[in-house]
C-alpha positions in Angstrom: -5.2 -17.5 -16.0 -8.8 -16.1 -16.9 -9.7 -13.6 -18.9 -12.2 -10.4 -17.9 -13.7 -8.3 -20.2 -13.9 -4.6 -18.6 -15.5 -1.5 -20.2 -13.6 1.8 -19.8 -13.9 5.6 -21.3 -11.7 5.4 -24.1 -10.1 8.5 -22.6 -8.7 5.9 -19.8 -7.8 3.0 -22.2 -5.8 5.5 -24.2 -4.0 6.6 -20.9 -3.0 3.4 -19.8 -1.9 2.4 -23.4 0.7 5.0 -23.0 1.9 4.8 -19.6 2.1 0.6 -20.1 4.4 1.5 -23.1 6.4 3.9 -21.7 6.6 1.5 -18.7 7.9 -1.2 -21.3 4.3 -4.0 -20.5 1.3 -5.1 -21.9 -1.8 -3.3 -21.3 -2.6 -6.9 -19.2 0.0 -6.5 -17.1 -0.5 -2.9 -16.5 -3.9 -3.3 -15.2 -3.1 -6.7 -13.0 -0.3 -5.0 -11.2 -2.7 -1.9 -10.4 -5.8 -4.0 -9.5 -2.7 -6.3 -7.2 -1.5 -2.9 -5.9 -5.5 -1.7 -4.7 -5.9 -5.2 -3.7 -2.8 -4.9 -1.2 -3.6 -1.6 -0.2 -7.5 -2.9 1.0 -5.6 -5.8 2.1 -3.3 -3.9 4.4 -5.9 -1.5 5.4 -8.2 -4.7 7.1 -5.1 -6.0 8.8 -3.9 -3.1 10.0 -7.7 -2.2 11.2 -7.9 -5.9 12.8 -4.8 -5.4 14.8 -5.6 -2.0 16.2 -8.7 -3.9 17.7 -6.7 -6.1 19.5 -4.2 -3.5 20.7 -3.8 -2.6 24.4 -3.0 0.9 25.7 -2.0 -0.4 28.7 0.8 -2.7 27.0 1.8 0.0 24.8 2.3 2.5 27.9 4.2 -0.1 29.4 6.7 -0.9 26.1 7.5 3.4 26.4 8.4 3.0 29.9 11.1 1.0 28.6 12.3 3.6 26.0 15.8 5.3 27.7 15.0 9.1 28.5 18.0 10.5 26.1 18.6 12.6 23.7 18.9 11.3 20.1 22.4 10.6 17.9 23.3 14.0 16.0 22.2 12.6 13.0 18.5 11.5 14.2 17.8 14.9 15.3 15.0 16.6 13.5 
């Protein structure tokens, strides 16, 4: 482990002081589960944005044609 020294408003220190105790953690483990929760979220956005690069309309069109023309179960109807 290392350790980071980060400056806040007090106004945000105090609010993550309560919401890590009413979530039962640390302050410590409040802030590295929402820096690993942005970090997966920028994550996911630059994989998803390096896939759609590589995508294919073509392909796609030809997956749908596969798709049966019906109608959906009764309990997948909108």
């Amino acid at each position: 482990m290392s350790a980071l020294s980060l400056r806040i408003p007090r106004s945000l220190h105090e609010q993550i002081r309560q919401l890590a105790k009413r979530d039962g953690i640390s302050i410590n483990q409040f802030i590295a589960s929402a820096a690993a929760e942005k970090m997966s979220a920028l994550l996911t956005e630059e994989y998803i944005e390096t896939r759609a690069k590589r995508a294919s309309l073509k392909k796609f069109q030809r997956v749908l044609k596969k798709v049966p023309d019906s109608e959906p179960e009764e309990y997948d109807r909108i």
